[in-house]
C-alpha positions as a Markdown table, in Angstrom:
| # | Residue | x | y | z |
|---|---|---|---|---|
| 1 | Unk | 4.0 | -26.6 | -5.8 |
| 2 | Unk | 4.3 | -23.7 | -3.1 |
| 3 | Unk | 2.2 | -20.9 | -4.3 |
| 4 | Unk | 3.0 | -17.5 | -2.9 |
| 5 | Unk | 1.2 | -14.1 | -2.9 |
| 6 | Unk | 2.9 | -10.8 | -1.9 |
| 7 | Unk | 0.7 | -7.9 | -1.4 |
| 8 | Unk | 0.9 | -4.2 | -1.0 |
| 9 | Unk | -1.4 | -1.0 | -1.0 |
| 10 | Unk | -1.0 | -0.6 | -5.2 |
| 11 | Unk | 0.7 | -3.5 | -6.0 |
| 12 | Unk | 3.1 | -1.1 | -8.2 |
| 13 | Unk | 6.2 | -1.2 | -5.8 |
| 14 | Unk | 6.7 | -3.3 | -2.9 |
| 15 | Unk | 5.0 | -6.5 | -3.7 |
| 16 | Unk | 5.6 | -6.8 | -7.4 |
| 17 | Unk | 9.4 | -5.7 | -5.9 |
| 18 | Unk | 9.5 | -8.8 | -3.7 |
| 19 | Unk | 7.8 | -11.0 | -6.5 |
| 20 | Unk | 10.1 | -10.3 | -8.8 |
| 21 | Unk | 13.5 | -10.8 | -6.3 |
| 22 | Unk | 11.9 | -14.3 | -4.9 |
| 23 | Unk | 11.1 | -15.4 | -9.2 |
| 24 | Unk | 15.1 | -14.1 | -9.8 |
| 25 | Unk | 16.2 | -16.2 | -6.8 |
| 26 | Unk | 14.2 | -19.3 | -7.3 |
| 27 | Unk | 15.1 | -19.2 | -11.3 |
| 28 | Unk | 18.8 | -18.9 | -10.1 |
| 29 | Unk | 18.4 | -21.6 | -7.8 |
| 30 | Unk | 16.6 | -24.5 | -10.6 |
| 31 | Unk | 13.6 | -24.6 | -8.5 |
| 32 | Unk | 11.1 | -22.9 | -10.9 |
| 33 | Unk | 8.9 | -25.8 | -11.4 |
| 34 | Unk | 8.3 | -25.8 | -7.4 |
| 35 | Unk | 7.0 | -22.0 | -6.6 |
| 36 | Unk | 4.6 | -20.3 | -8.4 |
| 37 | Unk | 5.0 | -16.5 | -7.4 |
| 38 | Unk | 2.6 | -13.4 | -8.0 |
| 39 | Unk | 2.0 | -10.2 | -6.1 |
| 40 | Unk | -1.3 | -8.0 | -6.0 |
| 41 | Unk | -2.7 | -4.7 | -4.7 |
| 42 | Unk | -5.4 | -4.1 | -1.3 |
| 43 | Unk | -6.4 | -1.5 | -2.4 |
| 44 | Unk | -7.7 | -0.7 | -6.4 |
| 45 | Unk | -6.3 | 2.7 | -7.0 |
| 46 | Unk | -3.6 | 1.3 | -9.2 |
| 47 | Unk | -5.6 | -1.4 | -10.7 |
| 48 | Unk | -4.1 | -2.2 | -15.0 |
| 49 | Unk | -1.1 | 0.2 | -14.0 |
| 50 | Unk | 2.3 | -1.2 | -14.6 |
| 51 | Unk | 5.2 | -1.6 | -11.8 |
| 52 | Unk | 6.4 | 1.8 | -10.5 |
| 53 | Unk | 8.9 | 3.5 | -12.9 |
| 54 | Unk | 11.2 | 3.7 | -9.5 |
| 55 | Unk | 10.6 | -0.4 | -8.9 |
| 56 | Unk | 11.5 | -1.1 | -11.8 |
| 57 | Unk | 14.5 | 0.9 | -12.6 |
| 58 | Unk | 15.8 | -0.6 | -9.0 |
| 59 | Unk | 15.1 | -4.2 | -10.8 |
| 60 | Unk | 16.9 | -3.5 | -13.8 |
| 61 | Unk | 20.0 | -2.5 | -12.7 |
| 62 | Unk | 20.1 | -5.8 | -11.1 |
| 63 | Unk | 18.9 | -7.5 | -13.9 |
| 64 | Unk | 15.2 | -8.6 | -13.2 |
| 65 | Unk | 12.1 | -7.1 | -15.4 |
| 66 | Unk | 9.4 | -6.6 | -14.8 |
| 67 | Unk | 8.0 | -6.7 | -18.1 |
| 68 | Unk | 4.3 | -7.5 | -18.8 |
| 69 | Unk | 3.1 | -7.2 | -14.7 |
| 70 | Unk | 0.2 | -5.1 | -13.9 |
| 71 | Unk | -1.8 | -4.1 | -10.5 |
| 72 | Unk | -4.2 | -6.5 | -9.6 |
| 73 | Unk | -6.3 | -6.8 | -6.6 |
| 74 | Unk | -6.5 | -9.1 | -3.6 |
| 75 | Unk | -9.6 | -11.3 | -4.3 |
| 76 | Unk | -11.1 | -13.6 | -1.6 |
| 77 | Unk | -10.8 | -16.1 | -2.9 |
| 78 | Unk | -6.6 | -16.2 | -3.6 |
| 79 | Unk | -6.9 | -17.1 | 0.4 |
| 80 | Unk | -8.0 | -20.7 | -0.8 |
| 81 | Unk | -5.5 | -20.5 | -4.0 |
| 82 | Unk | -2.5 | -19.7 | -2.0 |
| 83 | Unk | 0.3 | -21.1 | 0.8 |
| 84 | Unk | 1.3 | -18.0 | 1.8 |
| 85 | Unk | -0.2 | -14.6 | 1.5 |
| 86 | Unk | 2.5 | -12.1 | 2.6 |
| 87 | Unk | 1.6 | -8.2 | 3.3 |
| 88 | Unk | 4.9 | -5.4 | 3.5 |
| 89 | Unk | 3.2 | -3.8 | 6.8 |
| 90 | Unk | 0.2 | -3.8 | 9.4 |
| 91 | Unk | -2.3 | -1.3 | 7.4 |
| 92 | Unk | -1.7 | -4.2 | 4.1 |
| 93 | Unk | -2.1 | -7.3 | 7.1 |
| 94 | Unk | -5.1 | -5.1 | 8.0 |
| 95 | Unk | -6.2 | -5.5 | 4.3 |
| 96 | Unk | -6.0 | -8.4 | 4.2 |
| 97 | Unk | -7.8 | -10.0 | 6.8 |
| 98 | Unk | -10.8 | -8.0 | 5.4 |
| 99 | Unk | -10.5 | -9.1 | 1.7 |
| 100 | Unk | -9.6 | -12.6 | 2.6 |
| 101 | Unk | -12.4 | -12.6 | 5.9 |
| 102 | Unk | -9.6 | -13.8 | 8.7 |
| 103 | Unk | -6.8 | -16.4 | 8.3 |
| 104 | Unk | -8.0 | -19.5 | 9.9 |
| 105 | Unk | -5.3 | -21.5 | 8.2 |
| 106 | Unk | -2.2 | -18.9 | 9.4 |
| 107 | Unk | -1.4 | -18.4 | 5.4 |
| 108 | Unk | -0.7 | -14.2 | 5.9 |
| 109 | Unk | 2.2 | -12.9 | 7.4 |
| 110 | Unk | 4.4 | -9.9 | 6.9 |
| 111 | Unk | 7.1 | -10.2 | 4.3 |
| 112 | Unk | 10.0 | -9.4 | 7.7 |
| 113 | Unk | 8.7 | -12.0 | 9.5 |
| 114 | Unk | 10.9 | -14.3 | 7.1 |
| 115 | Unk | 14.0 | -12.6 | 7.8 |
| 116 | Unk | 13.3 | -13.3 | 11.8 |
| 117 | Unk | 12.7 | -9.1 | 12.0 |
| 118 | Unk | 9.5 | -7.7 | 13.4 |
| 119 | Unk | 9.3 | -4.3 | 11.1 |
| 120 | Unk | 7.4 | -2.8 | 8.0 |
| 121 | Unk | 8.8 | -2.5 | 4.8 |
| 122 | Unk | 8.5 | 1.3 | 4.1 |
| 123 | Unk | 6.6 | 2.2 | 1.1 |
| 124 | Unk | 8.4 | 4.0 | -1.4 |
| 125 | Unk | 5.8 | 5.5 | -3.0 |
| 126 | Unk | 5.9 | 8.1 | 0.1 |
| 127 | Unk | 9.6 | 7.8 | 0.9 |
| 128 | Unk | 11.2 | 8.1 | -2.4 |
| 129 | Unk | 13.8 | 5.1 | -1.5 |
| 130 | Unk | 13.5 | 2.4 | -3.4 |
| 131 | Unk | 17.1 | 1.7 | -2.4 |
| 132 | Unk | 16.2 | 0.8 | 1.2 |
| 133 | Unk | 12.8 | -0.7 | -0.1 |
């Protein structure tokens, strides 16, 4: 089973955004006994909260809830628990490597790198654009 980890600042937009896409795609594809998928927060400012009302709107016009996710942290020791830890920009990657103390094993990238781009994704708690997000 690959076990994958998104992470953001709150983990209320852009990481519980990408969990829920890749859980969608990987449902749609018959290959949900192969992944297991969650997403988590750097910081603990959002900590219990649900997804962001604008993530979650974006989702379900598409089709995907959200239902029943809530802000949880980045603990140590989900380095060791997961394949791939995956931050939306440098500050998160920053994050990170603090929480987690360094990547020995190469396990934390950011989420562009996938898409063969070297970028951010912008938060849209700041910009508003959950669109572009």
């Amino acid at each position: 089973m690959i076990k994958i980890l998104f992470v953001c600042h709150g983990n209320i937009c852009r990481s519980p955004m990408a969990e829920f896409v890749l859980k969608d795609m990987v449902k749609k594809s018959g290959k949900e006994k192969e992944f297991y998928i969650a997403s988590a927060a750097t910081s603990t400012e959002e900590i219990g909260n649900p997804v962001h009302h604008g993530t979650r709107n974006k989702l379900e016009s598409v089709g995907i809830s959200t239902k029943g996710k809530y802000a949880v942290q980045l603990r140590k020791e989900d380095y060791d628990n997961y394949d791939y830890l995956i931050g939306m920009d440098d500050w998160n990657i920053r994050n990170m490597l603090r929480i987690t103390g360094g990547d020995p094993d190469h396990k934390i990238y950011r989420l562009l790198e996938f898409a063969g781009r070297d970028g951010e994704i912008a938060d849209p708690w700041y910009t508003g654009d959950f669109d572009a997000t």
